[in-house]
C-alpha positions in Angstrom: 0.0 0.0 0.0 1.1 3.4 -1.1 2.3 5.9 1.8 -0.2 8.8 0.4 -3.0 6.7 -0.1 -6.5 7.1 1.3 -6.2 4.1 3.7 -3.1 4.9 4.7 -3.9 8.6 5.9 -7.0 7.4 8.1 -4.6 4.9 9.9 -2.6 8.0 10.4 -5.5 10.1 11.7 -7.1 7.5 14.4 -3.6 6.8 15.5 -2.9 10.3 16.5 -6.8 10.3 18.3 -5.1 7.3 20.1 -2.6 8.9 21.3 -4.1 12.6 21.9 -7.1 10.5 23.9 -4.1 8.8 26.0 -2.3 11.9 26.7 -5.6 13.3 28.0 -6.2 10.9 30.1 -2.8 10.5 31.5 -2.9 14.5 32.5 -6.1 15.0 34.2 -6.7 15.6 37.4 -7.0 12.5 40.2 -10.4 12.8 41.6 -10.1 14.4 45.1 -10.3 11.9 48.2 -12.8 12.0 50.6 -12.5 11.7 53.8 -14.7 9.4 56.2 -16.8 11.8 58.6 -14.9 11.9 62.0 -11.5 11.7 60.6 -9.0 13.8 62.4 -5.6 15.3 61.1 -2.9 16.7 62.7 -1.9 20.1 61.7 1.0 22.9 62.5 -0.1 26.3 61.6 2.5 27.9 59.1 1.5 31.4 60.0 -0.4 33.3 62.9 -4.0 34.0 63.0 -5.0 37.1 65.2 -9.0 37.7 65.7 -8.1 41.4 66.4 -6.2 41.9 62.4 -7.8 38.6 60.7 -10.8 39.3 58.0 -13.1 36.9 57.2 -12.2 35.1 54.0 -8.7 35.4 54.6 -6.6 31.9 53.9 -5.1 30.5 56.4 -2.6 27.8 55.7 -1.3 24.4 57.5 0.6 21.4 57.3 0.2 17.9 57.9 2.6 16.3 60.9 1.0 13.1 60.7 0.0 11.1 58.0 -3.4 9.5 57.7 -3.7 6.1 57.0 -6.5 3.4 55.4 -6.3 -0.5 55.4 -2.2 0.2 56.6 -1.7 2.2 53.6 -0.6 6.0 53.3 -3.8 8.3 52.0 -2.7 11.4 52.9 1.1 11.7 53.6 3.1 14.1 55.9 4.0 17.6 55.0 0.6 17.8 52.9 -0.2 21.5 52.5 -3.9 22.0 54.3 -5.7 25.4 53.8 -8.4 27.1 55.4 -10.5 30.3 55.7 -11.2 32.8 58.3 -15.1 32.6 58.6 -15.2 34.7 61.9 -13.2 37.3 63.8 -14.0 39.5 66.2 -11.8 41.0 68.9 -12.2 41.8 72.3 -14.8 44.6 72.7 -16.5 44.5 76.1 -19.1 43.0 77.1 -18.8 41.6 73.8 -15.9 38.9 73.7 -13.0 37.8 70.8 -14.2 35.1 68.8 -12.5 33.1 66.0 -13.8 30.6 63.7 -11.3 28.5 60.9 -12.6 26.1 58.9 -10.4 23.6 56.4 -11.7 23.2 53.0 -8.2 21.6 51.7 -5.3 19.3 51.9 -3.2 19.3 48.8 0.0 17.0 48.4 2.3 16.4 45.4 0.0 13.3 44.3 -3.3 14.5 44.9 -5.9 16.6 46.9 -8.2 16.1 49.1 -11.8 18.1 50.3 -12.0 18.7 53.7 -14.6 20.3 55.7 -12.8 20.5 59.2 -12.7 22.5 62.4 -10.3 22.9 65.4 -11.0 20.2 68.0 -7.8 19.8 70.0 -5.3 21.7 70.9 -1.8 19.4 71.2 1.8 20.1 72.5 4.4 17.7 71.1 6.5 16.0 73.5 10.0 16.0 73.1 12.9 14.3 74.4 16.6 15.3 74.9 19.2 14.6 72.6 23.3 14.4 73.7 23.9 17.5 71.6 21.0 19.6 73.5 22.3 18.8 76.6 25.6 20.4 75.9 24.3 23.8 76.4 23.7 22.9 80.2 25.3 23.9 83.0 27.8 21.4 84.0 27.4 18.9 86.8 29.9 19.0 89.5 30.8 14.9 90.7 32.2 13.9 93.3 34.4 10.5 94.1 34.0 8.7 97.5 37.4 7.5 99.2 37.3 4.0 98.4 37.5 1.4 101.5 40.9 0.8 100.8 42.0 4.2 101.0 40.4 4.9 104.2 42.0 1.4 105.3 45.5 2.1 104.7 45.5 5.8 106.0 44.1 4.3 109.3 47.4 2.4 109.5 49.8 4.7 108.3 50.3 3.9 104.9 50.2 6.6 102.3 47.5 6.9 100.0 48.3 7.1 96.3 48.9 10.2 94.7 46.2 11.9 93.1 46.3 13.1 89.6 46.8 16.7 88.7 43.4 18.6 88.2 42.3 18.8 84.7 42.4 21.8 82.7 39.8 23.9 82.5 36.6 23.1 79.5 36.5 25.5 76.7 33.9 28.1 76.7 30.5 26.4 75.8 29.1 28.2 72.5 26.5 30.6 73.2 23.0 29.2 74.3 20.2 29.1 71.7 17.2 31.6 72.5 15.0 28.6 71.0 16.0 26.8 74.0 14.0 28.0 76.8 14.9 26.5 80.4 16.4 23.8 78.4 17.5 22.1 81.2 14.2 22.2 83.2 11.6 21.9 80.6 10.6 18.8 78.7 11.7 20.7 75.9 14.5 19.7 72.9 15.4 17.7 70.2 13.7 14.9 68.0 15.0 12.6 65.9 13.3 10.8 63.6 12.8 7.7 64.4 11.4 8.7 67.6 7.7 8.0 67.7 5.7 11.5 67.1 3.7 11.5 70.9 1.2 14.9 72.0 -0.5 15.9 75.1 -3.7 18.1 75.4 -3.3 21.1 77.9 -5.9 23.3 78.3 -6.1 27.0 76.6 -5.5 29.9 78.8 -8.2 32.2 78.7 -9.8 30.6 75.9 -12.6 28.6 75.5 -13.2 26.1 72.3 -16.4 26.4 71.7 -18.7 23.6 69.8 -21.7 25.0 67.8 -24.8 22.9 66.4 -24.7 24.4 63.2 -22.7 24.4 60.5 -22.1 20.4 61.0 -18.7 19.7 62.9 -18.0 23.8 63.8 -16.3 25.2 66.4 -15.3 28.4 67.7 -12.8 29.8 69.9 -14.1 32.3 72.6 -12.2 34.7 75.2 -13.3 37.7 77.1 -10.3 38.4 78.6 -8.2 39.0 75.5 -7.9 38.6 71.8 -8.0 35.1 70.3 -4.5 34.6 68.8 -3.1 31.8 67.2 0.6 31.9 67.0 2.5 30.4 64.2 3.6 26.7 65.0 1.3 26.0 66.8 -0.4 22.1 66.4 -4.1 21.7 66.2 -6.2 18.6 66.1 -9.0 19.2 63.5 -11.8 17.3 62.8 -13.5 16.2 59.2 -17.3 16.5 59.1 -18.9 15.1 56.0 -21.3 18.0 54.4 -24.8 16.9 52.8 -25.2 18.3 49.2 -27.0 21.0 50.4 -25.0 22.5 53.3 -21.9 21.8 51.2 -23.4 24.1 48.5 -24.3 26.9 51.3 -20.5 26.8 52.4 -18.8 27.1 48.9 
């Protein structure tokens, strides 16, 4: 069969389709995951959220320190950006009290995304453990050796004890202690490595109270009328996924 004949060009033609159809395909978008209703994520906030200079509508952005997982396997991996929205923020004006409201519509990760519709539940401290190298910025602990029996022996009958060994020369200046390291040596603060297991406590908010509300499904909000609600950057949040019916979902877009 001739290269320029008719039969020949329409093989040409539906085997560039093929391959425009395949491309297609192999570009678009993974459908986004959805989340069972209850799940909970661990976040870090990446940036601080003040009720007395946040608008509502304003992004707020997260990231994942745990990963979520389903059947043993990784759904939603650590480091996954999650993003949410200022819907409320007032700040303190008495008798009327600071209030801040975040809800997460987002988690986004190199592979895929996933819709969220979650709220702050928990608010978690990780615990940390010391490493060697932390420990070097301590103060340093002054020991002391006990005269063995046998030296208290002899000098009870005359003998002369050994000779002890000159002093040792004085330690090099320590280098300069971190200002990340607060009370370092007093505080169940430091290093991680890790391998270490990732392990958070629950203490309770000063002067704020986390709220629950009955409406919008799975909403909370955080309360004080003592001062403004502030959220400084770092700090870890549990949230909480609520699964949206058509029509609430649509209300919330």
């Amino acid at each position: 069969m001739a290269p320029g004949s008719r039969p020949g060009r329409v093989f040409a033609v539906w085997a560039l389709l093929f391959v425009v159809v395949i491309a297609a395909v192999a570009v678009s978008p993974q459908e986004a995951l959805k989340l069972p209703d209850g799940a909970t994520l661990v976040v870090q906030l990446q940036q601080s959220v003040r009720a007395d200079r946040a608008k509502p509508g304003e992004q707020v952005r997260a990231k994942l320190l745990a990963p979520m997982l389903e059947n043993g396997r990784i759904v939603l991996p650590t480091g996954a950006t999650v993003l949410g929205v200022v819907v409320e923020a007032e700040p303190l004006a008495l008798p009327k009290s600071s209030r801040l409201m975040i809800r997460f519509q987002q988690a986004r990760w190199k592979e895929g995304t996933a819709d969220l519709n979650a709220y702050m539940t928990k608010y978690l401290v990780m615990k940390q453990t010391y490493s060697y190298e932390s420990r070097e910025f301590c103060p340093p602990v002054q020991r002391f050796q006990l005269q063995s029996q046998f030296q208290q022996t002899s000098k009870q009958q005359g003998q002369k004890p050994p000779t002890q060994p000159p002093p040792p020369p004085p330690p090099a200046p320590r280098p300069p202690r971190p200002q990340t390291y607060d009370d370092l040596c007093h505080r169940p603060l430091g290093t991680r490595t890790e391998k270490e297991p990732l392990i958070f406590s629950s203490p309770i908010l000063r002067d704020i109270i986390l709220r629950k509300l009955d409406t919008p499904p799975g909403a909370t909000m955080l309360e004080s009328d003592k001062k403004h609600v502030s959220l400084p950057k770092g700090m870890i949040w549990e949230i909480r996924h609520a699964v949206l019916e058509a029509s609430a979902a649509d209300t919330l877009r």
